[in-house]
C-alpha positions as CSV (number, residue, x, y, z in Angstrom):
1,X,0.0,0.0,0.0
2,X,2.9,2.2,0.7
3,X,4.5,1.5,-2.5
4,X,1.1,2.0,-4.4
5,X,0.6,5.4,-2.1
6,X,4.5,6.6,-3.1
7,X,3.6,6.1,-6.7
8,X,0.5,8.3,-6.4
9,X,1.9,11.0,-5.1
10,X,5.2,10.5,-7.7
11,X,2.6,10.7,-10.7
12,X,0.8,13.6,-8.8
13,X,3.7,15.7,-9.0
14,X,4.4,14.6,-12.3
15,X,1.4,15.8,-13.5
16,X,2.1,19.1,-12.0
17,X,5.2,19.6,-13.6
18,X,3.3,18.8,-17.1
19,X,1.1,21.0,-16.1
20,X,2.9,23.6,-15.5
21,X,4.8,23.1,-19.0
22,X,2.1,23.4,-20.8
23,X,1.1,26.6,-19.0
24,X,4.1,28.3,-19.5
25,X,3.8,27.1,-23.7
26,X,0.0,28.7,-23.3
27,X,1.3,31.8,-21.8
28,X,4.0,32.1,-24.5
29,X,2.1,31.1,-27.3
30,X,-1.0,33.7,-25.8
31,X,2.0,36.4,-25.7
32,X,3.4,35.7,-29.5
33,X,-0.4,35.7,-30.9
34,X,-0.7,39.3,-28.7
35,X,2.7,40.6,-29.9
36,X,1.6,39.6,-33.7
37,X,-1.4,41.3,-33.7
38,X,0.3,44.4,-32.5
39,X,3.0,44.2,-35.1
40,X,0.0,43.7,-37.3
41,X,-2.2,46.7,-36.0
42,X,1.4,49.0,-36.2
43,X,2.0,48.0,-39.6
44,X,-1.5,48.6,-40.6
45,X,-1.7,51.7,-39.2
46,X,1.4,52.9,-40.6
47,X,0.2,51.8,-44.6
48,X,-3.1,54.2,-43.6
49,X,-1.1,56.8,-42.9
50,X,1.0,56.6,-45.2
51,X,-1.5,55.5,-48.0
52,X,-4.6,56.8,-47.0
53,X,-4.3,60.0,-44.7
54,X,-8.1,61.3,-45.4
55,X,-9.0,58.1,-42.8
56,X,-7.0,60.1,-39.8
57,X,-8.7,63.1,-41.2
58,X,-12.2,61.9,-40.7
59,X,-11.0,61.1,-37.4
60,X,-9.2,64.4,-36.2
61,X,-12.7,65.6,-38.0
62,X,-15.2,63.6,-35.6
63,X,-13.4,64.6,-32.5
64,X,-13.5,67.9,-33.6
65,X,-16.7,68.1,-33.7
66,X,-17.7,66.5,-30.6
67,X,-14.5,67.6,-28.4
68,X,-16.8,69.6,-26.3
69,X,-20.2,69.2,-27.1
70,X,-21.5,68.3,-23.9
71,X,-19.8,69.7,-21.1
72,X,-21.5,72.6,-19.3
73,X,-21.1,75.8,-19.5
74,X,-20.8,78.1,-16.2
75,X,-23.3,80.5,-17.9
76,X,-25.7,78.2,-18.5
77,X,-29.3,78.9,-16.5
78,X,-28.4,81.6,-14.2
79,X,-31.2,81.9,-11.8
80,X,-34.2,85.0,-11.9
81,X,-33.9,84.8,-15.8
82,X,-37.6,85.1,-17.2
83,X,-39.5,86.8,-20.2
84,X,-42.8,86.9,-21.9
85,X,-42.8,84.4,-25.6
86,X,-43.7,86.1,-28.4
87,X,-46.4,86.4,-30.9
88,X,-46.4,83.6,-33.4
89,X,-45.1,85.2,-36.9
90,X,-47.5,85.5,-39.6
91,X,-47.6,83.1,-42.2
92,X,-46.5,84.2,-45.7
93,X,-46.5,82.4,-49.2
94,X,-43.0,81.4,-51.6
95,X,-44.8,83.8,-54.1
96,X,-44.2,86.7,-52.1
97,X,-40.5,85.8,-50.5
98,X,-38.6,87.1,-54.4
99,X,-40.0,90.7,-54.1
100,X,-39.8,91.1,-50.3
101,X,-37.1,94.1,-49.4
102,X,-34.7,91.5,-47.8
103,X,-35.2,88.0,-46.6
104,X,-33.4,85.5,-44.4
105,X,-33.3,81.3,-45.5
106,X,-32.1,78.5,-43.5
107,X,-31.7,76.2,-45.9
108,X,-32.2,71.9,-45.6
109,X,-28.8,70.3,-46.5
110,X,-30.3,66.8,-48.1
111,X,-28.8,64.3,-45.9
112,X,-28.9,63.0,-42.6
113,X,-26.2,65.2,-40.5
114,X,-25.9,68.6,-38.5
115,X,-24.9,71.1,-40.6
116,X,-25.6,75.2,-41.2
117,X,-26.1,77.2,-44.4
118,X,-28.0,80.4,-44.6
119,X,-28.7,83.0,-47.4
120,X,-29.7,86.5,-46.8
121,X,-31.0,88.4,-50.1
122,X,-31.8,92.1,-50.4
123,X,-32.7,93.3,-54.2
124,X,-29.2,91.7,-56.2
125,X,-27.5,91.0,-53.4
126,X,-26.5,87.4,-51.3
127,X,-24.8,86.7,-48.5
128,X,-24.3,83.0,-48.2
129,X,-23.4,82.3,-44.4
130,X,-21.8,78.9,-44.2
131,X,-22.3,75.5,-46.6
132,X,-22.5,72.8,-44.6
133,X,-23.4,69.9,-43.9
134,X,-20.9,67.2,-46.1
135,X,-19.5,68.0,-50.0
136,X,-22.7,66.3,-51.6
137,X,-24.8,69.1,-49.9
138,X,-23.1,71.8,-52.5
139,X,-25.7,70.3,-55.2
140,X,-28.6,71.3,-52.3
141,X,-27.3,74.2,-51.7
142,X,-26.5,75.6,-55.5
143,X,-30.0,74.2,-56.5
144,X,-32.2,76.6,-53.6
145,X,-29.6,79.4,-53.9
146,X,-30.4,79.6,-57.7
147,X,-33.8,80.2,-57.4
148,X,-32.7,83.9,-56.0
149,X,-29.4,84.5,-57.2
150,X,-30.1,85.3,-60.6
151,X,-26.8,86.4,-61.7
152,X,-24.4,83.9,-60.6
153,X,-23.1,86.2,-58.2
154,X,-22.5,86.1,-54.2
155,X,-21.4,89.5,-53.0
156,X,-20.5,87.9,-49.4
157,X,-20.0,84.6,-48.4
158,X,-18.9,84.1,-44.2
159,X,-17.3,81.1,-43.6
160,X,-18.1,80.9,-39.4
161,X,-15.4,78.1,-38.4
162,X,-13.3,75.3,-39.5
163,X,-15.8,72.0,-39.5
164,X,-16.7,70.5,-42.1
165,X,-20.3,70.9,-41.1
166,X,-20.0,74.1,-42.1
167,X,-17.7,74.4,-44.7
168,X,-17.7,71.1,-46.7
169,X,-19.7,72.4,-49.5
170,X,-18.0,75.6,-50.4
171,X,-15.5,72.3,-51.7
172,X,-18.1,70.1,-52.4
173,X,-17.2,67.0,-55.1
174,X,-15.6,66.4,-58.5
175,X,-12.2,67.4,-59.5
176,X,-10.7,69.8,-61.7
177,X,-13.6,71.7,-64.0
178,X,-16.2,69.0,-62.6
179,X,-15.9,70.9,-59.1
180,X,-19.5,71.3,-58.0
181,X,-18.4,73.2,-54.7
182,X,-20.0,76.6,-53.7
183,X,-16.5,78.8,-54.2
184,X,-16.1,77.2,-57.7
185,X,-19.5,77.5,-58.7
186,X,-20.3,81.2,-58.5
187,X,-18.8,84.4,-58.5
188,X,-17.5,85.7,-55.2
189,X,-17.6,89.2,-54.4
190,X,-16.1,89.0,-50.6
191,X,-15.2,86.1,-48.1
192,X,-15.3,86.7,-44.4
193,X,-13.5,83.7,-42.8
194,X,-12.6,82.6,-39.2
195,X,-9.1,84.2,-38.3
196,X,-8.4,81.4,-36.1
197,X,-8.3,77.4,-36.3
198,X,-6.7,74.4,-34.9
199,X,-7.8,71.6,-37.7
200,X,-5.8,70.4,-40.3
201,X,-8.0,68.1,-41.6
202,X,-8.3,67.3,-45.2
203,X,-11.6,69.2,-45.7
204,X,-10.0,72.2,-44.0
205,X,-7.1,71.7,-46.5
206,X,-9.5,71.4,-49.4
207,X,-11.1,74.5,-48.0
208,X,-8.2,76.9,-48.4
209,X,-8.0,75.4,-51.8
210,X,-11.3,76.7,-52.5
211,X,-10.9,79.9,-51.0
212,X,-7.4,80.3,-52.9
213,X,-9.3,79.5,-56.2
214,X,-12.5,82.4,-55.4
215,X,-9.4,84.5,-54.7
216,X,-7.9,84.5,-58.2
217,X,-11.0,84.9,-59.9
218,X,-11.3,88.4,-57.8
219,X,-12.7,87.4,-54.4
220,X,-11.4,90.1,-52.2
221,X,-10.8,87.4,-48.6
222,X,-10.7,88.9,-44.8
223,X,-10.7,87.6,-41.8
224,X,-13.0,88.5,-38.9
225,X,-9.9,89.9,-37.3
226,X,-9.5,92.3,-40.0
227,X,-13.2,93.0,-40.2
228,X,-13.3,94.1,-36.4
229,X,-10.5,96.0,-36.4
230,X,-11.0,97.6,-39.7
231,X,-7.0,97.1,-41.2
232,X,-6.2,95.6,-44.4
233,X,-9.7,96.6,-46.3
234,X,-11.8,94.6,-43.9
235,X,-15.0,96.3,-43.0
236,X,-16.7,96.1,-39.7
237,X,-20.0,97.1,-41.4
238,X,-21.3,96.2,-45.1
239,X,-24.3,97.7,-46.9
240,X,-26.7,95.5,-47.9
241,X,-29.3,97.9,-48.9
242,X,-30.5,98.2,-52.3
243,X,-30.9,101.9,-52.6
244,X,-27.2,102.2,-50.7
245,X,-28.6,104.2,-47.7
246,X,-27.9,101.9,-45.2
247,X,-31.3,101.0,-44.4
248,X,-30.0,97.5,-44.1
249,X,-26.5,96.5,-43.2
250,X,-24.4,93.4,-42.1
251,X,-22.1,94.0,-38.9
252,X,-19.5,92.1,-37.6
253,X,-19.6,91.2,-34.0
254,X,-17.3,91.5,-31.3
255,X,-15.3,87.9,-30.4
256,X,-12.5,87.7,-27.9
257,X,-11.5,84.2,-30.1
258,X,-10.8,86.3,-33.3
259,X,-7.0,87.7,-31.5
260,X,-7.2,84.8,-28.8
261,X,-6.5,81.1,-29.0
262,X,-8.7,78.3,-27.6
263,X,-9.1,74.3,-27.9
264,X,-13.0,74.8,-28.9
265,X,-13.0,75.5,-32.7
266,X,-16.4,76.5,-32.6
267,X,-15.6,79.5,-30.3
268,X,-13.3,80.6,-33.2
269,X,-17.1,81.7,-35.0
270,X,-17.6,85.0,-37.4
271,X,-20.1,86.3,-35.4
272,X,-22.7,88.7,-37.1
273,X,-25.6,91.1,-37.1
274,X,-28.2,91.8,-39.5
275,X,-29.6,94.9,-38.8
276,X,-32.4,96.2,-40.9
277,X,-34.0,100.0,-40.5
278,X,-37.1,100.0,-41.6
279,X,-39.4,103.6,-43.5
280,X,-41.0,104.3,-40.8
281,X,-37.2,104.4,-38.5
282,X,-38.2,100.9,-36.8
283,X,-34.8,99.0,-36.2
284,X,-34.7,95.3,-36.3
285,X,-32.0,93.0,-35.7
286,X,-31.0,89.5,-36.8
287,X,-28.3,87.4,-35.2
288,X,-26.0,84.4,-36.4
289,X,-23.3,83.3,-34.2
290,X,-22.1,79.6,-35.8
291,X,-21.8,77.7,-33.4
292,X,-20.1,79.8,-30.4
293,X,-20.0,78.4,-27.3
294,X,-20.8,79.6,-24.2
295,X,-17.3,80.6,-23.5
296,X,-17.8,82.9,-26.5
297,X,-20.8,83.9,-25.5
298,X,-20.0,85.1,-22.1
299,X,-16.8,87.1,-23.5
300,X,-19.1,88.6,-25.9
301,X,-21.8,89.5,-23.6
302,X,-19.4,91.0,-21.2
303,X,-17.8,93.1,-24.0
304,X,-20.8,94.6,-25.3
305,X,-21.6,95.3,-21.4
306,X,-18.3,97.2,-20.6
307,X,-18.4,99.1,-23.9
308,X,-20.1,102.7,-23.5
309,X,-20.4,103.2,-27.1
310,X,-21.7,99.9,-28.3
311,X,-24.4,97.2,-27.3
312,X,-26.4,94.1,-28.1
313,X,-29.8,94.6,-28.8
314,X,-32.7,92.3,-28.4
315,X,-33.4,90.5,-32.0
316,X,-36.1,89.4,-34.1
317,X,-34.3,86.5,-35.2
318,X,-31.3,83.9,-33.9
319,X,-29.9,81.5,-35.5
320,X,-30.1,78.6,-32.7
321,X,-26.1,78.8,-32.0
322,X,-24.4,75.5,-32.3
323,X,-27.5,73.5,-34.0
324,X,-29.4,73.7,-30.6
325,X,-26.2,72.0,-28.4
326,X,-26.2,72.1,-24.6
327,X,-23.2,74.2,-24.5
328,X,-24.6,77.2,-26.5
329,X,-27.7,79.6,-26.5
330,X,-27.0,80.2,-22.9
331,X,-29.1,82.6,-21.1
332,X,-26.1,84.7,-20.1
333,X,-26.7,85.8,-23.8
334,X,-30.2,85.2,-24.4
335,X,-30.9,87.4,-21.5
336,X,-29.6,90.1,-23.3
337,X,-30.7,89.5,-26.7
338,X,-34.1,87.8,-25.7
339,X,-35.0,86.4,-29.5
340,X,-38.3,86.7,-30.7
341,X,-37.2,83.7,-33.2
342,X,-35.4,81.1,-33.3
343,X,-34.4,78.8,-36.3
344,X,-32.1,75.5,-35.6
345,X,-30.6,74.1,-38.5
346,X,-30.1,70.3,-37.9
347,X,-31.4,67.0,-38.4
348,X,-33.4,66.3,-34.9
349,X,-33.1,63.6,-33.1
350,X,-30.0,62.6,-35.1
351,X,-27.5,60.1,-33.3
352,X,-24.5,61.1,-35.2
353,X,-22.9,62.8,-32.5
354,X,-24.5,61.1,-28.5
355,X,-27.0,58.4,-28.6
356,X,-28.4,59.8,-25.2
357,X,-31.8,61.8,-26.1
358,X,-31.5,64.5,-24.3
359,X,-28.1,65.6,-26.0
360,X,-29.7,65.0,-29.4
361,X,-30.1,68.0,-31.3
362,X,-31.8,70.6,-30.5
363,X,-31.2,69.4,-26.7
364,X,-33.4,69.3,-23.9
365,X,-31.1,71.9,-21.9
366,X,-31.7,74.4,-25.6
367,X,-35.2,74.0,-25.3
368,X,-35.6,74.5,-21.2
369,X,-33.6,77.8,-21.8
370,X,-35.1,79.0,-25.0
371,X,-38.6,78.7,-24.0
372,X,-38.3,81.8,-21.6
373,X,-38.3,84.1,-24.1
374,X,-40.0,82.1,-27.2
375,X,-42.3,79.3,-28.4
376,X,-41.5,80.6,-31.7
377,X,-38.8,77.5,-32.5
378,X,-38.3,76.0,-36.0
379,X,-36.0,73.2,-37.3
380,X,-35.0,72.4,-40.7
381,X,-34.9,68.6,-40.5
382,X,-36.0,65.2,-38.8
383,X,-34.1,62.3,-38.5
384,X,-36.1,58.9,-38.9
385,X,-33.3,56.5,-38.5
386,X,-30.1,57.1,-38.4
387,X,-28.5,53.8,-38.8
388,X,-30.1,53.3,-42.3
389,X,-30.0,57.3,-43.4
390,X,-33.6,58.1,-42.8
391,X,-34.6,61.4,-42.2
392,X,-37.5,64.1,-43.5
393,X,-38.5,67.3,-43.1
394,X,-39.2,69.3,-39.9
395,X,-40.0,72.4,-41.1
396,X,-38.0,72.2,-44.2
397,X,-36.3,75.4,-45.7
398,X,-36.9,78.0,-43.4
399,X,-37.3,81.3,-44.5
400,X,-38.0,84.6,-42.4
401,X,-38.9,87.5,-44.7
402,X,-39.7,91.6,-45.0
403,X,-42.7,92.9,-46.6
404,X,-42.9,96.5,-46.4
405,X,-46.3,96.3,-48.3
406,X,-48.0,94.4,-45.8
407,X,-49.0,95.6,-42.2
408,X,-47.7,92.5,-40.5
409,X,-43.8,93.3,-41.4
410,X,-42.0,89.9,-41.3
411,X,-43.3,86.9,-41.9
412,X,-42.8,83.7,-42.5
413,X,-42.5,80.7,-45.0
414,X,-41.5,76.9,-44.6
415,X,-41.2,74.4,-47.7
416,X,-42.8,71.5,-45.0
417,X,-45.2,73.3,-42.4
418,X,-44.6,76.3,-39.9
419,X,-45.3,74.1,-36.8
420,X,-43.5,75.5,-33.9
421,X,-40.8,72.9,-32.6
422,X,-43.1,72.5,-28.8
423,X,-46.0,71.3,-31.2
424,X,-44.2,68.2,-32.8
425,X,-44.7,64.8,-32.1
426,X,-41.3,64.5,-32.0
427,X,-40.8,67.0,-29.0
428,X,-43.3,65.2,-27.2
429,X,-42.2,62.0,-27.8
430,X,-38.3,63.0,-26.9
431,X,-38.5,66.2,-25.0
432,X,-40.4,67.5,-21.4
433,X,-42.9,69.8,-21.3
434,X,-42.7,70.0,-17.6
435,X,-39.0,71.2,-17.6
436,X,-39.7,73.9,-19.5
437,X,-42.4,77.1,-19.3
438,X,-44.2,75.3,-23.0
439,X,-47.7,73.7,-22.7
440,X,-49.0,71.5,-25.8
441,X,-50.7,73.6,-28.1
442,X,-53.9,71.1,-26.9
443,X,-53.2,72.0,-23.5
C-alpha cells in the first residue's frame, strides 16, 4: 500500500510539472499571438497613414466636432432669468418671398447630419453664411440658392469656423472643372472667414483650396480679425441695402477668439448682425453666431456690457447657436438679446454625434432655456433612423422675410409646415414639457 501510495503521489507531482509546462507554452504562445497582432495593427496603421491619410482626417474631423459638445457651460441657467414668448409670426407664401425688401433662408442640406447654411437676399445682393453639412450638400445648396441669385453672383460669403459641417460644400465634389463646390461654382464678391483654427484636416485643407481658387478669380478674402478691427480693407459694417442708404446692413460682432487662441473650434465663430432699419425708422436685428459656445458667448456678452459706445440689442431673429447643443444659446446671452425667433438648423433627433436623447439636437437643456423668451422654435430637418439614413423634413427650408407692403412686417414661409418645434410629435415624444415654461398647443 505504501508503494502503491509513493507512486501516487510521484505521478501527482508529475502531472504538476506537465502542467505547468504546458502553462508556460500557453502563456507564450498567448504572448506571441498578442505581440503579432500588434505588429499587425502598427503595420497597418502605418500603410493608412501613409496610403490613405483622409481616414485620420475623418478622425481628427469627428473629435473635432464632438470635443466639447457636452460639457457645461458656467453661464448656462443663471437663476431670476424670465421673459414673456412672443407672438407667433404670420404666415406668408414662396410667391411673395422674391419681391420682399430683404429676406433671411435656413436652408435643408439633403442628408442626414448637423450642418448650417444660410442665405440673406436684399434686391441683387446674397450673403451666403456657411455650406455645410458634407460635399454632396453643394448640389442642395446651389439648386435653392439659384432660385434667387439670378446672376451667378455672391457679394458675401462668411465662412463661421473650420468644421466640415459648415464648410464642406464651399468644396463640395468632383475634380478639376467638374468641381461642384460653392466657391467654384459662383462668382464671389467678398469672403469673411474665421481668423483662427486648430484643424488640419483634409476638408480644411481642401477648404483653403477653394478659397485660394474664389481668390484668383477676384474674391477680395478677410478675416473676422481684420473686419473688427477695420485694417487691411476689412470692413466692420457692409451695406446690404438696395438703394445704398444703409437701411439694411451686415455687422461684424465682437469675439474675444478672433485675437485669442482656444481648444473649442467652434468659439473661433464670425459672429454677425443683420440689422435692418425700416421707412417708418423701426430698427430690427437679426443674429447668427455659428456655433459659439458659451465661453464665446459670455466674453461677448461681457464686452458689449463694458463698452459705453456699443451694445447688443434684443433680435427678431437667432440662429439657434451651435444646432441647438447644450453648451450654446445660454441665457447669459439670451438674456440680453431675448430672441423673438429662433431657427435651428439640424437634423433632430439625429445620433450622429450622442446616442443619449437629451443631448440629441436641439437638446433638452436648448429648449428648457429658450422657452423663456420664445415658443416661436423652428427646425429644418427630422431624422427617422439614423442607422439606415432616414430622415425628413421638420420644417424644411426656413425662410424669415420683409414685406414693407404688408401691415404685418416679417413673416414667414416653410417648404414642410410652420409648426413650432413645442408642437411636434417629436418634441413630445423625446423632449419634457414640464421642464420647460411650454404647454402643448392642446393643452
Amino acid at each position: 500500500m505504501a508503494n502503491k501510495k509513493s507512486t501516487g503521489k510521484r505521478k501527482s507531482a508529475s502531472s504538476r510539472k506537465g502542467g505547468a509546462k504546458i502553462s508556460k507554452k500557453n502563456k507564450k504562445v498567448i504572448i506571441a499571438v498578442v505581440a503579432a497582432i500588434v505588429c499587425i495593427a502598427l503595420i497597418a496603421g502605418l500603410i493608412i497613414y501613409f496610403f490613405f491619410p483622409n481616414l485620420f482626417n475623418k478622425v481628427d474631423e469627428y473629435l473635432d466636432s464632438v470635443k466639447l459638445y457636452f460639457s457645461d457651460s458656467k453661464d448656462d441657467d443663471p437663476e431670476g432669468t424670465s421673459a414673456k414668448n412672443s407672438a407667433p409670426v404670420p404666415e406668408g407664401n414662396l410667391e411673395d418671398i422674391a419681391g420682399s425688401e430683404f429676406s433671411v433662408h435656413f436652408l435643408e442640406l439633403g442628408n442626414k447630419y448637423a450642418g448650417d447654411c444660410t442665405l440673406i437676399k436684399c434686391g441683387d445682393t446674397e450673403v451666403l453664411i456657411d455650406a455645410g453639412s458634407r460635399k454632396n450638400s453643394a448640389g442642395a445648396i446651389k439648386s435653392y440658392v439659384d432660385q434667387y441669385c439670378t446672376d451667378n453672383k455672391l457679394e458675401y460669403v462668411i465662412a463661421t469656423h473650420a468644421h466640415q459641417d459648415h464648410i464642406a460644400g464651399f468644396v463640395g465634389t468632383g475634380s478639376g472643372s467638374a468641381k461642384d463646390g460653392i466657391l467654384y461654382k459662383y462668382d464671389v464678391g467678398t469672403i469673411i472667414q474665421f481668423a483662427g483654427h486648430n484643424t488640419t484636416s483634409g476638408i480644411y485643407n481642401e477648404y483653403v483650396s477653394a478659397v485660394s481658387y474664389a481668390r484668383e478669380k477676384g474674391a477680395q478674402v478677410y478675416t473676422a480679425a481684420q473686419c473688427w478691427n477695420q485694417t487691411e480693407g476689412g470692413k466692420r459694417q457692409y451695406d446690404l441695402s438696395a438703394a445704398g442708404d444703409g437701411s439694411l446692413t451686415l455687422n461684424i460682432l465682437y469675439n474675444y477668439y478672433y485675437e485669442h487662441e482656444t481648444e473649442d473650434e467652434n468659439d473661433y465663430s464670425v459672429c454677425v448682425l443683420l440689422t435692418h432699419t425700416a421707412s417708418d425708422s423701426t430698427v430690427t436685428n437679426y443674429m447668427f453666431t455659428g456655433d459659439l459656445e458659451g465661453e464665446g458667448e459670455s466674453r461677448m456678452v461681457d464686452f458689449y456690457t463694458a463698452s459705453s459706445d456699443m451694445s447688443l440689442p434684443q433680435v427678431e431673429l437667432f440662429k439657434g447657436a451651435h444646432h441647438g447643443s447644450k453648451t450654446s444659446s445660454t441665457d447669459k446671452l439670451l438674456s440680453i438679446i431675448k430672441p423673438k425667433n429662433v431657427a435651428v438648423c439640424c437634423c433632430a433627433g439625429s445620433t450622429e454625434y450622442t446616442t443619449n436623447n437629451d443631448n440629441t439636437f436641439p437638446t433638452q437643456a436648448f429648449a428648457d432655456r429658450i422657452s423663456k423668451y420664445t415658443e416661436n422654435v423652428y427646425c429644418t430637418s427630422l431624422c427617422i433612423d439614423y442607422k439606415s439614413s432616414q430622415f425628413t423634413s421638420m420644417n424644411g427650408n426656413i425662410v424669415f422675410y420683409y414685406d414693407p407692403a404688408s401691415s404685418e412686417k416679417l413673416k414667414l414661409w416653410c417648404s414642410n409646415n410652420t409648426t413650432v418645434l413645442k408642437d411636434t410629435q417629436w418634441f413630445a415624444e423625446h423632449r419634457k414639457f414640464e421642464s420647460t415654461q411650454w404647454t402643448p398647443q392642446s393643452a
